[in-house]
C-alpha positions as CSV (number, residue, x, y, z in Angstrom):
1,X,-147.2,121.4,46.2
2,X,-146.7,122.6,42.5
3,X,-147.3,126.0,42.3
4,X,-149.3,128.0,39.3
5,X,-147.3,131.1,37.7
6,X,-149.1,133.8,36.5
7,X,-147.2,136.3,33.9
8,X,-149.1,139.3,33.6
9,X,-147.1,141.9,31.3
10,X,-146.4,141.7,27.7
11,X,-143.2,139.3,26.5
12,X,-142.1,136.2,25.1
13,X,-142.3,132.4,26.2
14,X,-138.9,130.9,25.6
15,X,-137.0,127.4,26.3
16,X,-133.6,127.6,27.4
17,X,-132.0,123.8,27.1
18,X,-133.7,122.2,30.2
19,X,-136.2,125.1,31.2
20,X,-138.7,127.9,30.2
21,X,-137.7,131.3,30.6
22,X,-140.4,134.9,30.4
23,X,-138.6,137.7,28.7
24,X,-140.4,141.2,28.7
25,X,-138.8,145.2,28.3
26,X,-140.2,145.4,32.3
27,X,-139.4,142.4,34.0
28,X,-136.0,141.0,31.9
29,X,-135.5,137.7,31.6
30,X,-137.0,135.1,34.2
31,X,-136.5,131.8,34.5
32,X,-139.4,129.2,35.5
33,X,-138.3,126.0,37.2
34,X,-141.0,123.4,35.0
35,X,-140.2,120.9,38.1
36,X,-142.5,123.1,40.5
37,X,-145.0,123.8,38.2
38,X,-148.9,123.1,37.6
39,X,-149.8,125.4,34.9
40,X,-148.9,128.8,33.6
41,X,-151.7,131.8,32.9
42,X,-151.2,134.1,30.6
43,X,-152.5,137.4,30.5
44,X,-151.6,140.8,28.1
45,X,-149.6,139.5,24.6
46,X,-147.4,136.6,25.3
47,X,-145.6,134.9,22.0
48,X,-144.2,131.8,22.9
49,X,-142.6,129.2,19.8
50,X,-143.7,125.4,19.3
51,X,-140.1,124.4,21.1
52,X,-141.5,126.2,23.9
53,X,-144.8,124.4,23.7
54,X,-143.3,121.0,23.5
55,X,-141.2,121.6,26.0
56,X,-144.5,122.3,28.4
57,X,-146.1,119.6,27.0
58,X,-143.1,117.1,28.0
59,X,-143.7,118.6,31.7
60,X,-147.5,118.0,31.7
61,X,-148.5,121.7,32.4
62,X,-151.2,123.4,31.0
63,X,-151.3,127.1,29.8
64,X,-154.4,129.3,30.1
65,X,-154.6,131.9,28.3
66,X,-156.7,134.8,28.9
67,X,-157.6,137.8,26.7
68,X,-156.8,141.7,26.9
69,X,-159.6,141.9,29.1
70,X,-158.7,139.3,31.3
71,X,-161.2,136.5,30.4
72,X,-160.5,133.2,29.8
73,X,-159.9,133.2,26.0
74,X,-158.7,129.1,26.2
75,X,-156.0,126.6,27.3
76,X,-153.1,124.5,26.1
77,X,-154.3,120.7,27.1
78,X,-150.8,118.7,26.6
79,X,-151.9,114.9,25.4
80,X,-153.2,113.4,28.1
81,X,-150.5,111.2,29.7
82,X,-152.7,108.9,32.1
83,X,-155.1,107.9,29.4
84,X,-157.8,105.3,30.0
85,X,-159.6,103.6,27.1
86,X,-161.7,101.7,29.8
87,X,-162.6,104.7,31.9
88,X,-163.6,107.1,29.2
89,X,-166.0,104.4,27.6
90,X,-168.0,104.2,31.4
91,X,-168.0,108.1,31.2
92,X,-169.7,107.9,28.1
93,X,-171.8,105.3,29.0
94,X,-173.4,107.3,32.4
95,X,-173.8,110.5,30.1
96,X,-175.9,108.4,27.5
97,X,-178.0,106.8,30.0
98,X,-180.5,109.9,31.1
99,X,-181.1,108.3,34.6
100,X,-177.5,108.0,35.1
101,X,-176.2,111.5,33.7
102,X,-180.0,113.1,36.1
103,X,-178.5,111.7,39.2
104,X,-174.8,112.8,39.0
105,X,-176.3,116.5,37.5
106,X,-178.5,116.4,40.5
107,X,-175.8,115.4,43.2
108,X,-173.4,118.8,41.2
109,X,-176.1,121.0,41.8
110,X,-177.3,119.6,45.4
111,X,-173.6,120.0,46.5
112,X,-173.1,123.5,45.0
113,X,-176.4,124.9,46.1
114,X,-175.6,123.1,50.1
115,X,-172.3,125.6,49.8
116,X,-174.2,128.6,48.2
117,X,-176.5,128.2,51.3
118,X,-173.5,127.9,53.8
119,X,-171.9,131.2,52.2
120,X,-175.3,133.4,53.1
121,X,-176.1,131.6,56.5
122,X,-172.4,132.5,57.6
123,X,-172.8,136.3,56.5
124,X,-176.4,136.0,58.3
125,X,-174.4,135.2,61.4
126,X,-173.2,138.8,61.0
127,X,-175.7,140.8,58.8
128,X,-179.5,141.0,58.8
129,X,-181.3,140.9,56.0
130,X,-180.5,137.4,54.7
131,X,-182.5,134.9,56.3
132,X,-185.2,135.3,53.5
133,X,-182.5,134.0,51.1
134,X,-181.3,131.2,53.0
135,X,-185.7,130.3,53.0
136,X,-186.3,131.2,49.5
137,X,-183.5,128.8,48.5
138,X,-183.9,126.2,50.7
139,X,-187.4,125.9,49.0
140,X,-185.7,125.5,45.6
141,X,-183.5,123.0,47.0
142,X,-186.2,121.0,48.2
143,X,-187.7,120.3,44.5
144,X,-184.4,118.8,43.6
145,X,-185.5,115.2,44.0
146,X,-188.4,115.6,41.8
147,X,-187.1,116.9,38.8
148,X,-187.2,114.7,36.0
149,X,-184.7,116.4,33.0
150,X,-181.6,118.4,32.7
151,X,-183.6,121.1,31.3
152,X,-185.5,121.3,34.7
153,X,-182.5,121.2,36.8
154,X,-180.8,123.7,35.3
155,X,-184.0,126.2,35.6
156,X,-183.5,125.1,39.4
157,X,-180.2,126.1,39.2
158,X,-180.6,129.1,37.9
159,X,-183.5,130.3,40.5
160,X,-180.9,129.6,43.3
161,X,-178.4,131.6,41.6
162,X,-180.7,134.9,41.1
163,X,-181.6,134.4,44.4
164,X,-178.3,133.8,45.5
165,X,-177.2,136.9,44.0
166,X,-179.8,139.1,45.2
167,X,-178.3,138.7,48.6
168,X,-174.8,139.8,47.0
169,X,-175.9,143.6,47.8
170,X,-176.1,142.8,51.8
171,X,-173.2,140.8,52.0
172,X,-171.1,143.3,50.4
173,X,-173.0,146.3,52.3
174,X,-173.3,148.0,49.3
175,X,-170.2,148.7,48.7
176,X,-170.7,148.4,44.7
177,X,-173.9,148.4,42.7
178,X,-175.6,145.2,41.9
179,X,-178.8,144.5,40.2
180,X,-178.6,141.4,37.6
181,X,-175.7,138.9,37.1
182,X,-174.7,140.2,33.1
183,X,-171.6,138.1,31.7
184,X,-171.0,139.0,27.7
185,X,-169.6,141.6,28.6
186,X,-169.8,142.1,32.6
187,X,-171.1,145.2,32.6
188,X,-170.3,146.3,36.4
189,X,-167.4,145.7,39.3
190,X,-169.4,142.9,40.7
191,X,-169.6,141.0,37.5
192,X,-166.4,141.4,36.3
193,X,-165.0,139.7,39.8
194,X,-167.2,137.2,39.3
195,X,-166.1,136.3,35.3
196,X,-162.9,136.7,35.9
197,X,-163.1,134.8,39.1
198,X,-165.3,131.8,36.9
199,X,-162.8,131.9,34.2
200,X,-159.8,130.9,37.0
201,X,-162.2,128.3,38.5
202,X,-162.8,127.0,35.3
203,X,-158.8,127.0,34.5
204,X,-157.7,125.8,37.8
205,X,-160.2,122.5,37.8
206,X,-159.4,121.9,34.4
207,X,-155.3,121.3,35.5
208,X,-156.9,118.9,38.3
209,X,-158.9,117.0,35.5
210,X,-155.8,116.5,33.0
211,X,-153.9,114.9,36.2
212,X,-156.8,112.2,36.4
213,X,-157.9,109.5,33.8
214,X,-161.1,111.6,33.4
215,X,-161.8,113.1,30.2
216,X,-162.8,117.1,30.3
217,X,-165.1,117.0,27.4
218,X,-167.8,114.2,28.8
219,X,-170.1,116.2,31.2
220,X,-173.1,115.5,33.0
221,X,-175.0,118.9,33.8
222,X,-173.7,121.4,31.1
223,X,-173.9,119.7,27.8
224,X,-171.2,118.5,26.0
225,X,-169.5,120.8,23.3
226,X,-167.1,120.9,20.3
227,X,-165.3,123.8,21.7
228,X,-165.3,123.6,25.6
229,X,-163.8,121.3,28.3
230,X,-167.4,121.4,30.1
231,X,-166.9,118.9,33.0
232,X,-164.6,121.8,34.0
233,X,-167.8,123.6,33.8
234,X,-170.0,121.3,35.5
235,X,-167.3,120.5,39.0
236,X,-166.5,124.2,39.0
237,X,-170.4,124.7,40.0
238,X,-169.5,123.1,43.1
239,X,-166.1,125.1,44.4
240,X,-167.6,128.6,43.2
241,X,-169.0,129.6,46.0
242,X,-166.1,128.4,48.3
243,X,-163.8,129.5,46.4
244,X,-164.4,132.1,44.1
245,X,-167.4,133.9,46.3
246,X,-165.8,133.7,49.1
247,X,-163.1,135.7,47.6
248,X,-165.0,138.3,45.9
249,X,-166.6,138.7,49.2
250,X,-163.5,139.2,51.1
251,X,-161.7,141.6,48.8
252,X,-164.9,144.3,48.5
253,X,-165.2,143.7,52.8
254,X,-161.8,144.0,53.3
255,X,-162.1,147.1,50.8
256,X,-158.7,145.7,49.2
257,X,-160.4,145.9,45.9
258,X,-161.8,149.2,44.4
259,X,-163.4,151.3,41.9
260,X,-159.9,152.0,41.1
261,X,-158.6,148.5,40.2
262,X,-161.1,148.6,37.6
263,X,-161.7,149.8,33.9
264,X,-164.2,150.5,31.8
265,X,-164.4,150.1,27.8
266,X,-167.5,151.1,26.6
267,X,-170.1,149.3,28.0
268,X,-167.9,146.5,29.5
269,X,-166.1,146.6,33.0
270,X,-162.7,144.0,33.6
271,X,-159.8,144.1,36.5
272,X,-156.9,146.0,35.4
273,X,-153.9,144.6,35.8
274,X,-153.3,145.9,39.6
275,X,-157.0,144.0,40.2
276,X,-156.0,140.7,38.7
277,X,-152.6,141.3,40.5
278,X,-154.6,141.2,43.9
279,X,-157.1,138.3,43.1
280,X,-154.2,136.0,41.8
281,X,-152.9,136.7,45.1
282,X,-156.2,135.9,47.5
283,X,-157.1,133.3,44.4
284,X,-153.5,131.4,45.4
285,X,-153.6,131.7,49.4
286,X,-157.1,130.0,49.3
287,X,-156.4,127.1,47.3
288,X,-153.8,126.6,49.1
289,X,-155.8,127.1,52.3
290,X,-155.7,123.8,54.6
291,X,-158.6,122.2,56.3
292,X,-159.4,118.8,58.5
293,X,-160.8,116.0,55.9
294,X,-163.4,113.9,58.0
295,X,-163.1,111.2,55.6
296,X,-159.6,111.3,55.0
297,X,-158.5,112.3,58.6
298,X,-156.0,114.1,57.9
299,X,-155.2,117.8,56.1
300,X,-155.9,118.7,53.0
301,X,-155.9,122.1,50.6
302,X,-159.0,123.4,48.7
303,X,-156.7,122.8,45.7
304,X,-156.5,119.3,46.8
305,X,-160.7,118.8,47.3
306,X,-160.7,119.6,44.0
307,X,-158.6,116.3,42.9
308,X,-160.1,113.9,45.2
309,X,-164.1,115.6,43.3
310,X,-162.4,114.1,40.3
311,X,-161.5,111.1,41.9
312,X,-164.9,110.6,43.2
313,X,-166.9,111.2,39.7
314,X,-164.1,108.3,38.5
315,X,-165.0,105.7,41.7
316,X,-168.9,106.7,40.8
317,X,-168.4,105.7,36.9
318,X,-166.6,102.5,37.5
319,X,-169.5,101.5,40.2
320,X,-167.3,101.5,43.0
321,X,-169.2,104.3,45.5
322,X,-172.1,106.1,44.9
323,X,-171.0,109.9,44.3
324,X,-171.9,112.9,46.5
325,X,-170.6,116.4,45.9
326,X,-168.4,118.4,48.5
327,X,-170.6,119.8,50.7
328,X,-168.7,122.2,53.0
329,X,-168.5,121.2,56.7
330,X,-166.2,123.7,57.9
């Protein structure tokens, strides 16, 4: 499997005849081999040159690049190389028809909502105080069939995630105040795992996309925009909480993240660079984390459920299979 390189300190993208090489004042020069590479994040003040650029582009990887902060400030899409006239007009054709675009916005939410569910049940296992959650949304879930717009849905949606994050302060035992989910700017350690976690989702499903025919800019349950890639937005709903949840969760339990991994800039709270250091680490070990497919028979990564979501929305559009959303079994 590819692997994703994260570059963390302050330097200079280069190419060097057949590969790319990081050069900083800390780390010296080092080399990337573009062969066993997915994508590249940046993070701190990178300057990298258009040979450099082309160069990544040639390889199919993608570059995310991520502000001062450590939020997701955009990404470097190399011209889609498995491009599919015929494909992109059926994606277009399901988001214009509203009964089409409800159903698969429906079958995102029903999935990600099934796995927000099976991240509190599995802490109720071991905690008490969570079993009015696990009712509260499984009421929400149950209107899901009735709605009748996107608007509606995503009022759902949003119910289950206040409620959903209500139960963040048992799960975590307290260990860091929590009251409301704030994101421009996160305001508090909890939110800021949770942005920065999002942004990586985001980044991560986005590199999946661009190795499918799909095209990142037709969505179904966010809208459409000029300046996002939001069916990266709408499949990331579905791997948050097994991925990026069950991370966050993990790290405050474990107590391998703290107060001091954190810093504060007036009223807004982001990882340091030892915090993202750690959470690149945990973010890396569970995508590449492998599990039984029932379908498939056989083993696959969370990375790799990611890929065959893609290919599922694609067999959905072309009429082949009816889509429904990972809904975790394990």
């Amino acid at each position: 499997m590819k692997k994703s390189i994260y570059i963390n300190t302050s330097g200079r993208l280069s190419r060097k005849d057949n590969t790319i090489f990081f050069e900083s004042e800390t780390l010296g020069k080092k080399f990337i081999p573009v062969n066993n590479v997915e994508e590249i994040f940046l993070f701190g003040e990178i300057d990298f040159n258009t040979k450099a650029i082309n160069f990544l582009a040639q390889n199919n990887i993608t570059v995310h690049v991520f502000n001062y902060y450590g939020y997701y400030s955009g990404s470097f899409y190399p011209r889609e190389h498995l491009p599919s006239g015929f494909l992109l007009v059926k994606q277009v054709e399901k988001y214009k028809d509203d009964v089409e675009r409800l159903n698969i916005a429906k079958e995102i939410i029903n999935g990600a909502s099934h796995n927000i569910l099976k991240n509190i049940k599995y802490y109720a296992n071991r905690k008490e105080g969570l079993d009015e959650f696990v009712e509260r949304i499984e009421n929400e879930r149950k209107n899901l069939k009735d709605i009748k717009t996107i608007n509606e849905l995503m009022g759902v949606e949003g119910r289950i995630r206040n409620i959903y994050y209500s139960a963040f302060k048992t799960i975590i035992d307290g260990k860091f105040v929590f009251k409301n989910r704030t994101m421009n700017p996160p305001d508090n350690p909890i939110n800021a795992l949770i942005s920065f976690g999002n942004s990586m989702m985001y980044s991560i499903v986005l590199t999946e996309i661009y190795n499918t025919q799909l095209n990142p800019t037709v969505s179904y349950l966010h809208e459409p925009g000029e300046r996002r890639f939001s069916l990266s937005l709408d499949i990331s709903e579905i791997f948050k909480p097994i991925i990026i949840d069950r991370i966050i969760f993990s790290l405050i339990n474990q107590k391998m993240i703290r107060e001091e991994h954190f810093d504060q800039d007036l009223e807004m709270c982001y990882l340091n660079e030892k915090g993202r250091v750690i959470f690149q680490r945990e973010f890396e070990e569970k995508l590449g984390t492998i599990i039984k497919h029932p379908g498939l028979n056989r083993s696959v990564s969370y990375r790799r459920l990611i890929r065959l979501e893609c290919y599922k929305i694609i067999k959905h559009l072309l009429d082949e299979e009816k889509y429904e959303s990972l809904k975790m079994w394990w």
